[in-house]
N, C-alpha and C positions, 0 to 999 in steps of 0.2 A: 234612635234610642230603642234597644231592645227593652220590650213593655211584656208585660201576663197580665190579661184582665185590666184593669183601668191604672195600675200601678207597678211600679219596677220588680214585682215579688210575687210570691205564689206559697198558700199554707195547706192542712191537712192533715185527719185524724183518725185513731182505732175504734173498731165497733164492739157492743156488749159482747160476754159472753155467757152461753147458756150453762145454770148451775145442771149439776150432776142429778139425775134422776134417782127418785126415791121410789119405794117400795109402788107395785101398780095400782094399789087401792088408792096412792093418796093423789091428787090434784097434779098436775104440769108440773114440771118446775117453773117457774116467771122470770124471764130475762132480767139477768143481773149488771147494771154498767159498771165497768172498769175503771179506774182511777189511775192519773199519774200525778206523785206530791212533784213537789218542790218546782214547780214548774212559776218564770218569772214574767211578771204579766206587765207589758207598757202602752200607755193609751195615749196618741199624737191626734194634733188637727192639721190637717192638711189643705193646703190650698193649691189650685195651679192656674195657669193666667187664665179668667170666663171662667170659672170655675165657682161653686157656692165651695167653704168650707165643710169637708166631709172628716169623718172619724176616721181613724186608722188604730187598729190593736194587732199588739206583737207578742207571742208567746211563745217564748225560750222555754225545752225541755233538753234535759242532756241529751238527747236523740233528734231532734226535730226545731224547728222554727218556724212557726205558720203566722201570718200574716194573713187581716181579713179587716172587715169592715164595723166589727167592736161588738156584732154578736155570734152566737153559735151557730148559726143556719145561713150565714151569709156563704156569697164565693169566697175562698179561700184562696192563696197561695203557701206550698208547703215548701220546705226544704228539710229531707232526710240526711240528717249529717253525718249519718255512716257512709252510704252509698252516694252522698253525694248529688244526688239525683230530684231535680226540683220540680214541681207538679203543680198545675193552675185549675183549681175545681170550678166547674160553672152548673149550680144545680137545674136553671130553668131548658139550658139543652141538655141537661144529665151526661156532661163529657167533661174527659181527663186531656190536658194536654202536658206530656211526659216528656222531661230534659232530663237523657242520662251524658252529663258529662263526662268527658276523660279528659285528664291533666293535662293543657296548655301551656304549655311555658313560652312568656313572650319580654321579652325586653323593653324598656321604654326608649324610641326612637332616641339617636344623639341629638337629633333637633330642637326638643323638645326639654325644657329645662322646670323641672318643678320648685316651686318657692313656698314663703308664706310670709304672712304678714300679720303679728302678735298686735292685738289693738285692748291696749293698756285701759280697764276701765274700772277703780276701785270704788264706785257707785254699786257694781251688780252687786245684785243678794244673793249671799250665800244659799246650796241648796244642797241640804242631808247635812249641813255643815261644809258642804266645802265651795271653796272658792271657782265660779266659772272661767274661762279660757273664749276670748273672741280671736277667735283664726279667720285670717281671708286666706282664700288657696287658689295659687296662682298657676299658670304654664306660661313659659314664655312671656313672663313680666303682665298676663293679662289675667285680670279676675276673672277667676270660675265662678263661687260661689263662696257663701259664709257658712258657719260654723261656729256656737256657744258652748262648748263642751264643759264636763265633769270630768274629772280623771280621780278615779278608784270608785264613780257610781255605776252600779248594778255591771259587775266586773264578766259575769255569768252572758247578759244579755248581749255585752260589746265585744265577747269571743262568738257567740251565735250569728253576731249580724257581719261581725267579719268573713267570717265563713259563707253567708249569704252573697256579700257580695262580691266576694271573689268567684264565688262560682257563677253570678253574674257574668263578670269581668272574664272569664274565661269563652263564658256561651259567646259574649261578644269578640272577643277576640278570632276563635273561629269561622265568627259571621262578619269579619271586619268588608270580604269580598262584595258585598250585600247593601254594603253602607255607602252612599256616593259621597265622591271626592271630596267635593263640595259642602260637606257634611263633616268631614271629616279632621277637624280642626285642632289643634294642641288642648283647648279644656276638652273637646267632646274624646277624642284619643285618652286623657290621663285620666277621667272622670268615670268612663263608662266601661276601660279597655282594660287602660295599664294598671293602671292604682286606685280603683274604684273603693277601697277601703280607708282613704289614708285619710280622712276626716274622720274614722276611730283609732285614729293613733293617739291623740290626746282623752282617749274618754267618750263616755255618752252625749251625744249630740241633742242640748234641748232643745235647740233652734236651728235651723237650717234653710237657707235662701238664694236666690239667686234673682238673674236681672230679669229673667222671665216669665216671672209671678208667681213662681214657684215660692211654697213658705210651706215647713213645718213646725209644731210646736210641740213639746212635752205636755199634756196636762196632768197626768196622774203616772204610777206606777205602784207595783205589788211583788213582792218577791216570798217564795216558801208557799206558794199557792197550788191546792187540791183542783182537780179539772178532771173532767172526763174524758178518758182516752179515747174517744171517738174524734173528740178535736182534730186529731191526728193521723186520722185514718184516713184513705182514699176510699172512696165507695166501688164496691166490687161490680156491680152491675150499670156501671156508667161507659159511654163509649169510651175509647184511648185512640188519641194519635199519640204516636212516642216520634221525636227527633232526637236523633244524635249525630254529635260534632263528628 
């Protein structure tokens, strides 16, 4: 499974900038920080098999999607949703590691047959008001993973992580060479490759699992939310390797 940093994603943000200089008798200017509104903020607990539960925070900006560890100063993963181009910050080596994708277009094998299975359960609680979706998602009649979904929650967030992980889904797809055979199975194929998205086809995922002790959860979210544009910035002064497909 292509990873960045301890988890499938990579975030990242803009630096101050300095106000305009005033008359020379009077003081410096003082670095002023930037702001980006409307930015939509969701906070997951994550687990994976041996693993303590760790935090995970996502922040949707029309431009941007970073993924970090639920404060400001942590590693990062960013995705630039213009350019497409996803970036994994690591402050303690002070290095960039840079995916500029280009468009892969790949087909899902004939082999390979994607399902699902709707698991009726009018016990769950409602959340924002609306009713959850339990999806199991299949290939080849064999369970991949699960799926609690929203559909029409935080509408902004599950176009951002779409995009996320299709641009995943692509990196992987040109690295499929890389991945042994062995490895290379109908869920890991539809999951990581083909259709790495299609558990936001029904909505925001507030739970998500699988057989291999993998579990995340929803705990909070924010939307219309003011943030500092540095969140989103890459630091100029840090190594880069850059790879491209």
């Amino acid at each position: 499974m292509f990873r960045f940093c301890r988890y499938d994603w990579l975030p990242g943000l803009t630096m101050a900038m300095l106000v305009t200089a005033c008359s020379q008798s009077e003081a410096p200017p003082a670095e002023q920080p930037e702001y980006v509104a409307n930015v939509s903020i969701v906070l997951y607990e994550e687990q994976e098999a041996g693993t303590e539960p760790y935090p995970v925070r996502i922040l949707v900006s029309p431009e941007f999607v970073r993924f970090d560890d639920g404060y400001d100063e942590s590693d990062f993963v960013l995705l630039d949703r213009g350019s497409r181009t996803l970036f994994s910050v690591a402050h303690e080596s002070r290095s960039v590691l840079e995916i500029r994708n280009h468009p892969f277009s790949g087909s899902l094998p004939p082999d390979i047959t994607l399902t699902e299975d709707r698991i009726e359960d009018d016990n769950v609680p409602t959340i924002a008001g609306k009713q959850p979706l339990h999806i199991r998602y299949l290939a080849n009649e064999t369970p991949c993973y699960q799926a609690i979904s929203v559909s029409g929650l935080l509408e902004k967030v599950v176009a951002g992580l779409i995009e996320y992980e299709t641009a995943l889904g692509e990196r992987q797809l040109g690295n499929l060479q890389s991945v042994p055979e062995t490895m290379q199975s109908p869920c890991f194929l539809s999951r990581y490759a083909y259709a790495p998205e299609r558990h936001y086809t029904h909505g925001l995922p507030v739970q998500t699992w699988d057989e291999t002790g993998f579990y995340r959860s929803l705990t909070d979210f924010h939307e219309g939310e003011t943030v500092a544009s540095a969140l989103f910035q890459i630091p100029d002064d840090y190594d880069r390797l850059s790879l491209e497909q």
